[in-house]
N, C-alpha and C positions, 0 to 999 in steps of 0.2 A: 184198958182201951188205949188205943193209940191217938197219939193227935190227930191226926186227921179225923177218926172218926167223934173225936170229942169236940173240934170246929164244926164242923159239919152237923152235929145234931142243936148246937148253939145255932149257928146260922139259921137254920130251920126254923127252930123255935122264934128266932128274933123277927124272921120275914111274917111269920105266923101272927107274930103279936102285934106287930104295925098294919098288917093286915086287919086284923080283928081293933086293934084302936081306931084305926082311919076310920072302918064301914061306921064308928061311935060318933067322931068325928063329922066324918063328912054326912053321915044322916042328921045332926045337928045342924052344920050349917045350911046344907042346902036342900035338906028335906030328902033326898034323891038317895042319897050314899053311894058305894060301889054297886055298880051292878052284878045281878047272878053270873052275869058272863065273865066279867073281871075275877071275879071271887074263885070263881070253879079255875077258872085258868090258872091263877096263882095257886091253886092246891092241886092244880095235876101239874103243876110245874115242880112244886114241892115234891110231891110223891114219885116223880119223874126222878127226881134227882137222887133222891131217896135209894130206890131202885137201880138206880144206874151206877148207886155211889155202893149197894151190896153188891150186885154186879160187878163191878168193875175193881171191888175190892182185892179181890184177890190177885188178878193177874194183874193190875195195877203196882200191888204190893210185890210179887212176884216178879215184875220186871223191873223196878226200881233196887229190887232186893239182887238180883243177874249184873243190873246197871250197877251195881255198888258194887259186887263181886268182880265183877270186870275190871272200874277201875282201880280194885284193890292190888287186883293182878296184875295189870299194867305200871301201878306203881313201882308192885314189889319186885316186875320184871326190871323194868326201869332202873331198880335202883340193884338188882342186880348187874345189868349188865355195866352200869357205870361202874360196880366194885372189880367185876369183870375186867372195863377201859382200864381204868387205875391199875389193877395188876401187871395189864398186858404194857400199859404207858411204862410204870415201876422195871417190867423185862427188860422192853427194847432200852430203858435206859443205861441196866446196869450193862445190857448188849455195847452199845455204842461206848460205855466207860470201857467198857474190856477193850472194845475194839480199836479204841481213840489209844490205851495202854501198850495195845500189841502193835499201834501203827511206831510210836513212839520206840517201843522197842526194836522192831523193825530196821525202824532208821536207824538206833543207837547200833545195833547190829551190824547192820550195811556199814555203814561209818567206819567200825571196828577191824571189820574185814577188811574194807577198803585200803585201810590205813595198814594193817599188817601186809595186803599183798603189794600196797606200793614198796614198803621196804623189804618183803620177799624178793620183788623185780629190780631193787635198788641193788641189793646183797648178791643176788643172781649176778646184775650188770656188773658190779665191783671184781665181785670173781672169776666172772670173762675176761673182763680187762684187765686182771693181773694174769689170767691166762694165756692171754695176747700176746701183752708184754713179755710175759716169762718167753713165751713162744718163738715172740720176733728176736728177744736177745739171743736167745740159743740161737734162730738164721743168722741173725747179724755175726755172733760167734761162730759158724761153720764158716759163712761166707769169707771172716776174715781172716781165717784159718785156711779155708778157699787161696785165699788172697794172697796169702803168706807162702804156701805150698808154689802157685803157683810165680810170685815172685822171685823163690826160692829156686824154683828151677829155671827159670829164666836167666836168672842170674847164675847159673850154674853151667846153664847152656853159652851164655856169655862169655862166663868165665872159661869153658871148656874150648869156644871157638877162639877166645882171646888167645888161650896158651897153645892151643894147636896151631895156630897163628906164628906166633913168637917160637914154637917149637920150629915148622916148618924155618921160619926164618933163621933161628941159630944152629939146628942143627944140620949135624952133614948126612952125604950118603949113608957112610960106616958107621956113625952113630942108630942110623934107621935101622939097619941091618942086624946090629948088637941089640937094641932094644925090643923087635921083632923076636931074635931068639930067647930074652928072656922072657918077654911076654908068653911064646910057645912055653917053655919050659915051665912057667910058674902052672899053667895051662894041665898041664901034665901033671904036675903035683897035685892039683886039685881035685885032677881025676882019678 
């Protein structure tokens, strides 16, 4: 038997037996005792209960027994789904370690690159400017060469007017006239 039904047949009996003491009782004291009305009441109340307590035993037990089921499974879900949280918390976290790693990396990365193409643009700009440089000395050197050339004839042209100058001036007629024909004549040889 279960407890319940083991309190329950106790209780009965105990309501039964102070029942049956009092009506000894109280017909001692006051001659009178319980009345048949009292009497009959408290045993259809017994019996009531009695009946109500086979009655109700079952589906009583049967839901209490559902209600236990229930919150076994509510536990056991319970404590799933927190093994569940925990896992999922355990993910996201080695997630966010990786991620917080890759961000790190990332930057060491960027940083890296950064740092290589400033001195790619550095090395680029160097070797422009020696290109430059190389570049403008070679103009500077035609120009002065430019320079020279034409210096060079100017001062030739100078010189060519200066002596044709000084030629005119010292020479004579007959001198123009001999140099004319040798000028023809070398003329002729060349041809």
């Amino acid at each position: 038997m279960n407890r319940f039904s083991r309190w329950f047949q106790v209780t009965t009996i105990g309501i039964l037996a102070q029942a049956w003491g009092a009506n000894d009782l109280w017909a001692a004291g006051s001659g009178e005792g319980i009345s048949g009305e009292v009497f009959w009441q408290i045993i259809s109340f017994v019996l009531l209960a009695i009946l109500l307590a086979q009655l109700l035993k079952k589906p009583v037990r049967s839901f209490l027994g559902q209600r236990q089921e229930e919150i076994k499974n509510s536990i056991e879900q319970a404590a799933r789904k927190e093994t569940e949280s925990q896992s999922q918390l355990e993910a996201w976290e080695r997630k966010l370690s990786v991620l917080s790693q890759e961000v790190v990396d990332l930057h060491q990365r960027i940083s890296q690159e950064g740092e290589a193409e400033r001195k790619r643009i550095i090395e680029h700009a160097t070797e422009e400017g020696e290109r430059i440089r190389k570049q403008a000395l070679g103009v500077a050197e035609q120009e002065v060469k430019k320079a020279r050339a034409a210096l060079k004839k100017d001062m030739v042209d100078l010189s060519l007017e200066f002596a044709e100058k000084l030629l005119q001036e010292t020479t004579q007629p007959q001198d123009q006239e001999r140099l004319v024909k040798e000028f023809v004549g070398k003329m002729g040889e060349i041809r």
